[in-house]
DSSP file (Angstrom, degrees, kcal/mol; ACC not computed):
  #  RESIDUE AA STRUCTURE BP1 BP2  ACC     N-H-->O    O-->H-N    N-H-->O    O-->H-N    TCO  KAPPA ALPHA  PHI   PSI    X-CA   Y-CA   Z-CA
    1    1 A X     >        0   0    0      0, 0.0     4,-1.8     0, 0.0     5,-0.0   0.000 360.0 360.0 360.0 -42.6   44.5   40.6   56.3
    2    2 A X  H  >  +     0   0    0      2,-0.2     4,-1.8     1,-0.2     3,-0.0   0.768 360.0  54.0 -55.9 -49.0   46.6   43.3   57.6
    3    3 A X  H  > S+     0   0    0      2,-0.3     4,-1.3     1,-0.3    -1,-0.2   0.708 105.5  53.8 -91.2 -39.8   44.8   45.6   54.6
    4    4 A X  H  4 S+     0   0    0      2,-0.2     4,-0.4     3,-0.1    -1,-0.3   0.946 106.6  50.3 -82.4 -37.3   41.4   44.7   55.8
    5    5 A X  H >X S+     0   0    0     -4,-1.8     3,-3.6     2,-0.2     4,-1.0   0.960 109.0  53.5 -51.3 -73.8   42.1   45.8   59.4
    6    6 A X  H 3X S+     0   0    0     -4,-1.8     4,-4.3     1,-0.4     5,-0.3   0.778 109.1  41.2 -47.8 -43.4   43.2   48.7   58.3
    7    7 A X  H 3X S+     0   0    0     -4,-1.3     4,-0.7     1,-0.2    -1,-0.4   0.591 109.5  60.1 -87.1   8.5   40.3   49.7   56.1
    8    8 A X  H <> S+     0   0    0     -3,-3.6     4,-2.3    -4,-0.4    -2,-0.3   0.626 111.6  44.4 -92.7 -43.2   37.6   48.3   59.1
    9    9 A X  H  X S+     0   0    0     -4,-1.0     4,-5.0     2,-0.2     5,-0.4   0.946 110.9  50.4 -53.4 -42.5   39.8   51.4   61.5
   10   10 A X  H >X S+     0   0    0     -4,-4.3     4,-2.4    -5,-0.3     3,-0.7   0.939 121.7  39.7 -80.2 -70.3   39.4   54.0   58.2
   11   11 A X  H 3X S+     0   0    0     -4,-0.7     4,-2.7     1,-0.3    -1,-0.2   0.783 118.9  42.5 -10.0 -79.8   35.2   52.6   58.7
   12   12 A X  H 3X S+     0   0    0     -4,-2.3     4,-1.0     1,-0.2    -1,-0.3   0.888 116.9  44.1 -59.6 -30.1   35.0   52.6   62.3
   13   13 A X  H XX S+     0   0    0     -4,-5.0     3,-2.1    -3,-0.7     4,-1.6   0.973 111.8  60.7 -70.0 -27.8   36.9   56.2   62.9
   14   14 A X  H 3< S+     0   0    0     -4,-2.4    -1,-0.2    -5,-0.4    -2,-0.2   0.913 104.3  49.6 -56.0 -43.1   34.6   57.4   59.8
   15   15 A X  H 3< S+     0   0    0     -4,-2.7     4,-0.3    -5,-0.3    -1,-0.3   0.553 108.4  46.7 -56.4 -23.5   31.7   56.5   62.0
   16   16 A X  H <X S+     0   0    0     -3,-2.1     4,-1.8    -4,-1.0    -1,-0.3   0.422 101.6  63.1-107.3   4.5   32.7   58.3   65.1
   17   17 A X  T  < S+     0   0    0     -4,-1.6    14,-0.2     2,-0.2    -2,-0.2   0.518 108.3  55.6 -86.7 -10.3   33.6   61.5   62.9
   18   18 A X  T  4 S+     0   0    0     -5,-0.3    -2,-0.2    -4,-0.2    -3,-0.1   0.843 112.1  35.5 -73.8 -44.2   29.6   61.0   62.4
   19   19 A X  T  4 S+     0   0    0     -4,-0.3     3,-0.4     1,-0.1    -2,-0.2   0.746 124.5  36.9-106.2 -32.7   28.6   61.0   65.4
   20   20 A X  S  < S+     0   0    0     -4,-1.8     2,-0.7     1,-0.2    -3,-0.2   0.859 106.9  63.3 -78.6 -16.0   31.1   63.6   67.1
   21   21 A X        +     0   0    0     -5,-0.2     2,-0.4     1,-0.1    -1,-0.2  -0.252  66.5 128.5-113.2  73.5   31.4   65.9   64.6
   22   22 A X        +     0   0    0     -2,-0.7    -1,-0.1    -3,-0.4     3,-0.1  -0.114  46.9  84.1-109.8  52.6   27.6   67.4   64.1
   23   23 A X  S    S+     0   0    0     -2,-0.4    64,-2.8     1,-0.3    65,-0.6   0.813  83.2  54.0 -99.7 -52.3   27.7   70.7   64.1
   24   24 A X  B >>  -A   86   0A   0     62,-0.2     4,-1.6    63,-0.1     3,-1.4  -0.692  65.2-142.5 -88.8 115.7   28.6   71.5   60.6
   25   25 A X  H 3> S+     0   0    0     60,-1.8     4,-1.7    -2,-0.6     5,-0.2   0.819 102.8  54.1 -29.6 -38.3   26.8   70.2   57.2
   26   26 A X  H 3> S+     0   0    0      1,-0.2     4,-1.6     2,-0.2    -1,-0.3   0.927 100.4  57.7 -91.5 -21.9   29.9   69.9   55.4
   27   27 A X  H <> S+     0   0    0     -3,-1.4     4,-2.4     2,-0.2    -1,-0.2   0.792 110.2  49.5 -64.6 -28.6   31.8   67.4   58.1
   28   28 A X  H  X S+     0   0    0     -4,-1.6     4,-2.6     2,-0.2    -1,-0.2   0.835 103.2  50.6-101.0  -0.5   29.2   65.1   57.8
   29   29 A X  H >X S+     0   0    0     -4,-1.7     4,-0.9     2,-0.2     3,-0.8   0.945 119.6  45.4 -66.8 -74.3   28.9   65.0   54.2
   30   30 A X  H 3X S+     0   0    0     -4,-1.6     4,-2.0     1,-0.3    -2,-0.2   0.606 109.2  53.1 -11.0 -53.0   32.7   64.3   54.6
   31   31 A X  H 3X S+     0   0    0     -4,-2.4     4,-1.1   -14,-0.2    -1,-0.3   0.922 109.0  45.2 -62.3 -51.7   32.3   62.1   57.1
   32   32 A X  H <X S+     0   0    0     -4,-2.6     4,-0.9    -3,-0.8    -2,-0.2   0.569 108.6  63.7 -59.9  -6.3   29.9   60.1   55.1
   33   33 A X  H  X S+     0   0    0     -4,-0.9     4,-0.7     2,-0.2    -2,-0.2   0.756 107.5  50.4 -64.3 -52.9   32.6   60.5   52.1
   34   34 A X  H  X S+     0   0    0     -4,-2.0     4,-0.8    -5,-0.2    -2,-0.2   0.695 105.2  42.3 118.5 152.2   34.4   58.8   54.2
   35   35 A X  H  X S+     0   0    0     -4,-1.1     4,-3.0     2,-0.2     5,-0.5   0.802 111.5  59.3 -68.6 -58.8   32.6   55.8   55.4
   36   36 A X  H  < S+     0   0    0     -4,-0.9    -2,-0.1     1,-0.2    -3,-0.1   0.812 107.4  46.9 -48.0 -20.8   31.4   55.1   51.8
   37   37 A X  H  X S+     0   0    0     -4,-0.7     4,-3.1     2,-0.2    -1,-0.2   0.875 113.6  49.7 -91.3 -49.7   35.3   54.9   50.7
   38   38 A X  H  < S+     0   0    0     -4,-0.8     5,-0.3     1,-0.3     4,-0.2   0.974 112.4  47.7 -62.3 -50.9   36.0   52.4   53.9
   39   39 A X  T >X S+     0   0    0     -4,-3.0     3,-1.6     2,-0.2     4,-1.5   0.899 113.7  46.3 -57.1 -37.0   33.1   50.4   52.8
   40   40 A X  H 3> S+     0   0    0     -5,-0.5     4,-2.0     1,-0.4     3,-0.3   0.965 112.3  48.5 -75.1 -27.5   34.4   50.3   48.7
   41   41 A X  H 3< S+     0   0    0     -4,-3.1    -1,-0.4     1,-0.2    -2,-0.2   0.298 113.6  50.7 -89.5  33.7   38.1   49.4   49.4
   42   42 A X  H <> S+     0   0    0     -3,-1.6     4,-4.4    -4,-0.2    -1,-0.2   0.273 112.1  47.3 -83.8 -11.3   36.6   46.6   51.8
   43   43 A X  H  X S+     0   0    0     -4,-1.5     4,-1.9    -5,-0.3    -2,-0.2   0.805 111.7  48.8 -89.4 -27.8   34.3   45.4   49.1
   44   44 A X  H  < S+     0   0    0     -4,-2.0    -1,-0.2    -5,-0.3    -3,-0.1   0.517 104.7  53.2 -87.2  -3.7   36.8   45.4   46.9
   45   45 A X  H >4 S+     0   0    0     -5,-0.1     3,-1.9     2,-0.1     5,-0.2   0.795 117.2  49.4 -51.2 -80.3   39.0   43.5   49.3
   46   46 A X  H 3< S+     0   0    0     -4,-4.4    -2,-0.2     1,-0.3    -3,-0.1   0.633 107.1  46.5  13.7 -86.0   35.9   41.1   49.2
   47   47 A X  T 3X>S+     0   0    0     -4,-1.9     5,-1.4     2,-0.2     4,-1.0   0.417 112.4  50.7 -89.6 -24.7   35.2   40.7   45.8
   48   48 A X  T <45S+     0   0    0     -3,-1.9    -1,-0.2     1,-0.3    -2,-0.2   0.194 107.1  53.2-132.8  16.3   39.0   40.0   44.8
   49   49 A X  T  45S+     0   0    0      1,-0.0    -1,-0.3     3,-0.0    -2,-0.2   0.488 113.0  41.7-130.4  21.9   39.6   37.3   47.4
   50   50 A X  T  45S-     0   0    0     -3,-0.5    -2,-0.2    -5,-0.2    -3,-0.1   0.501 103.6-128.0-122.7 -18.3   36.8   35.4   46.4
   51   51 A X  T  <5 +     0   0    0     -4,-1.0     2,-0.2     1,-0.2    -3,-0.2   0.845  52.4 160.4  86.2  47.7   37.4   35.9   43.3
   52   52 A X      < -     0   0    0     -5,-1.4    -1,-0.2     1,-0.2    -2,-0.1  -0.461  53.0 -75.6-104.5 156.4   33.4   37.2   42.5
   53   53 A X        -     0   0    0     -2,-0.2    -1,-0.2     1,-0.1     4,-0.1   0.117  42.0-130.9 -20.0 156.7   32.3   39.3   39.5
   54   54 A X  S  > S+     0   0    0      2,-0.1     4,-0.9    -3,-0.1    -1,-0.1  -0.087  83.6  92.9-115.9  32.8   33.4   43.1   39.8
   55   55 A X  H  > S+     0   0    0      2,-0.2     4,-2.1     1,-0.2     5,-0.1   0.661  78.4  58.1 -90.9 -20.1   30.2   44.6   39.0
   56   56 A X  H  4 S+     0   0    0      2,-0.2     4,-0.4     1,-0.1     5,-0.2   0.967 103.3  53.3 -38.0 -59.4   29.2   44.8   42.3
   57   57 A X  H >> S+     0   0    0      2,-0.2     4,-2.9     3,-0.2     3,-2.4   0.945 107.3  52.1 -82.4 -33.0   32.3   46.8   42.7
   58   58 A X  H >X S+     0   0    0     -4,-0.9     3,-1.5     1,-0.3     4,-1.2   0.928 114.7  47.7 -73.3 -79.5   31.2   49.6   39.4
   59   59 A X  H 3< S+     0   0    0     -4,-2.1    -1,-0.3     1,-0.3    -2,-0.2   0.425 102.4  52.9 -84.4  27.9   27.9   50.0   41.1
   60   60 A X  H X> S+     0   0    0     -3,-2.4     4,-3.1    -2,-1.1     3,-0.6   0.747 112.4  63.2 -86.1 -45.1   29.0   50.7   44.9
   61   61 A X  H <X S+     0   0    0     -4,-2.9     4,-1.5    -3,-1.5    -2,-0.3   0.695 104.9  32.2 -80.9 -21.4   30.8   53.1   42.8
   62   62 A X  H 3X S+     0   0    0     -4,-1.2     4,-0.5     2,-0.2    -1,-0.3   0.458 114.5  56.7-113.7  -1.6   28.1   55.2   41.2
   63   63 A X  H <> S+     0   0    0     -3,-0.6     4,-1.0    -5,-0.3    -2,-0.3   0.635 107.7  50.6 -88.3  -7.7   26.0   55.1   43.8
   64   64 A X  H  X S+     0   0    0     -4,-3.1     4,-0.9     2,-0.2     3,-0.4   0.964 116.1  41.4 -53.2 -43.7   29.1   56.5   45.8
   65   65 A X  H  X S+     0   0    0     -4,-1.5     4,-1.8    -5,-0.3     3,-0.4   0.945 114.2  53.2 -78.1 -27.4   29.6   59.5   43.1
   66   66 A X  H  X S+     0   0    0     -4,-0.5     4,-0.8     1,-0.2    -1,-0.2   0.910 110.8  44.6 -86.6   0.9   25.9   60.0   42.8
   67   67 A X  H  < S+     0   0    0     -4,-1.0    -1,-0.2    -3,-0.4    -2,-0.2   0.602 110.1  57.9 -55.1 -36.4   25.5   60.4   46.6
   68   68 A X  H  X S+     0   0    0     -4,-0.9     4,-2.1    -3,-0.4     3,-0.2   0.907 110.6  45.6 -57.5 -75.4   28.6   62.7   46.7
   69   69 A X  H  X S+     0   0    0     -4,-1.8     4,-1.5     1,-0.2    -2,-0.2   0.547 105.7  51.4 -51.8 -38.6   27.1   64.7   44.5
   70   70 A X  H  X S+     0   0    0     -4,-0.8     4,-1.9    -5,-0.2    -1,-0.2   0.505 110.4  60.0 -80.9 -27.8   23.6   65.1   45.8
   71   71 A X  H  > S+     0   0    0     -3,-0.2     4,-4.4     2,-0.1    -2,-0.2   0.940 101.6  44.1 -33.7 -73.9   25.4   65.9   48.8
   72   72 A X  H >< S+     0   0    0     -4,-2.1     3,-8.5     1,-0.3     5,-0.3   0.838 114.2  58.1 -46.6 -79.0   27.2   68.8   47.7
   73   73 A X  H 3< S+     0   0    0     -4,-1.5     5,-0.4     1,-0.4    -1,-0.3   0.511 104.7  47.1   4.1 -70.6   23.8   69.8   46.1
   74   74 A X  H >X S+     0   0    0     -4,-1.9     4,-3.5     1,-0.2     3,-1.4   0.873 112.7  55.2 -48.8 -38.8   22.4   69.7   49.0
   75   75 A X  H <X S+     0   0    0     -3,-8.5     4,-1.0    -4,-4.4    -2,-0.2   0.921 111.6  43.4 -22.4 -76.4   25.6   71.9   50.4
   76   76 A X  H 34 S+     0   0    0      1,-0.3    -1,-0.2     2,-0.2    -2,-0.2   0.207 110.0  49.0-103.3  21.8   25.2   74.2   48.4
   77   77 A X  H <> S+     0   0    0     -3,-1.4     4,-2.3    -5,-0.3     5,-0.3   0.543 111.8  54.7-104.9 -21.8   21.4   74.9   48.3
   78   78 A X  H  X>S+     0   0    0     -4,-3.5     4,-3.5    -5,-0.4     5,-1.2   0.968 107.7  43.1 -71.4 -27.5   21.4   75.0   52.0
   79   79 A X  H  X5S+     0   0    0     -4,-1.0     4,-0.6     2,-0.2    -1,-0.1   0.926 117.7  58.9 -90.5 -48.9   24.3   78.0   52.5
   80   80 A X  H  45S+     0   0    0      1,-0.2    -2,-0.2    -5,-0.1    -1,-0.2   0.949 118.0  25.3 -44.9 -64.8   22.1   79.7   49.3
   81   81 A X  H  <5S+     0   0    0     -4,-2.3    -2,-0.2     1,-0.1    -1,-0.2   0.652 135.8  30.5-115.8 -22.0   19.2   79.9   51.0
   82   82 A X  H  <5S-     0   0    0     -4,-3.5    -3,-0.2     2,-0.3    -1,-0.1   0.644  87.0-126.6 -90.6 -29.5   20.4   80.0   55.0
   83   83 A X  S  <<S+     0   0    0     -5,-1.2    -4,-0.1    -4,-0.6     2,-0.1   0.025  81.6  46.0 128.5 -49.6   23.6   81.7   55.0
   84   84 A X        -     0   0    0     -6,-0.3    -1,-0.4     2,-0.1    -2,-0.3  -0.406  68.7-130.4-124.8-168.0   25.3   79.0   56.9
   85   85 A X        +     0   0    0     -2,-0.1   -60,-1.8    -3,-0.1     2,-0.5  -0.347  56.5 139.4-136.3  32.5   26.0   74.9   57.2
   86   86 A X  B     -A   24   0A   0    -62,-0.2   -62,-0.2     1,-0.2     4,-0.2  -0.525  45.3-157.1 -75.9 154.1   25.3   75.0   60.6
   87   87 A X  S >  S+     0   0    0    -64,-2.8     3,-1.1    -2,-0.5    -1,-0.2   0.871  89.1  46.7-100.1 -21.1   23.1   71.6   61.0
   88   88 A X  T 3  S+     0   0    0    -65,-0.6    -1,-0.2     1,-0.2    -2,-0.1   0.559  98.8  67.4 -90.9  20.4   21.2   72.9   64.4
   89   89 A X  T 3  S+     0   0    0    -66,-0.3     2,-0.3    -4,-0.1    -1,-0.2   0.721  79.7  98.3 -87.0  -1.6   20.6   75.9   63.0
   90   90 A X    <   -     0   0    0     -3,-1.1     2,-0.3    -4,-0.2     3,-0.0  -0.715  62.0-147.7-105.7 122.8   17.9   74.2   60.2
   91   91 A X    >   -     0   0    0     -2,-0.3     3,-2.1     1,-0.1    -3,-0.0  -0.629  10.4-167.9 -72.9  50.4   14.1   74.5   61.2
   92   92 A X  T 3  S+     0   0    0      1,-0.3    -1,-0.1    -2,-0.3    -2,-0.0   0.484  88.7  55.9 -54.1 -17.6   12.2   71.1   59.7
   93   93 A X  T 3  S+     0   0    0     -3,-0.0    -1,-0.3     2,-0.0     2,-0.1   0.762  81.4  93.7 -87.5 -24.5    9.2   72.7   60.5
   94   94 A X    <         0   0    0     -3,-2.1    -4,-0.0     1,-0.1    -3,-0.0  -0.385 360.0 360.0 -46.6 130.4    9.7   75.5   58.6
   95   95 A X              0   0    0     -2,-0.1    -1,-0.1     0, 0.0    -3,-0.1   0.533 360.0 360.0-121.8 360.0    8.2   74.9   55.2
């Protein structure tokens, strides 16, 4: 029980590191790195006290990595093509 608080704090602080920290592109991929990580070890908590299948747990896990990854992507097409990872610095109307 003790294990499960703990990884519902690593969740909730992940969540306010979302919401305070928005300046920079690459803290909130981070931040959403992670949230996604508080979410697997609780599913995996879950899953092994109920004593359920663990293929649930192998695909939380590749859509974590391919999410990760399509992050960075994103990283690293935005600092190519702006300069920076500032996130108010990005025009959406800009085409």
């Amino acid at each position: 029980m003790l294990i499960f608080f703990c990884y519902s704090l690593v969740f909730f602080f992940s969540i306010l590191g979302f919401i305070f920290h928005q300046k920079y592109l690459l803290l909130l991929l981070l931040s959403l790195e992670f949230l996604m990580l508080g979410l697997l070890m609780i599913l995996l908590i879950y899953l092994m006290n109920s004593f359920s299948d663990t293929c649930v747990f192998l695909c939380f896990l590749v859509i974590m990595v391919i999410e990760s990854v399509m992050g960075l992507n994103l990283l690293i097409l935005v600092i190519r093509f702006h300069g920076n990872d500032y996130f108010f610095s990005f025009n959406l109307l800009m085409c």
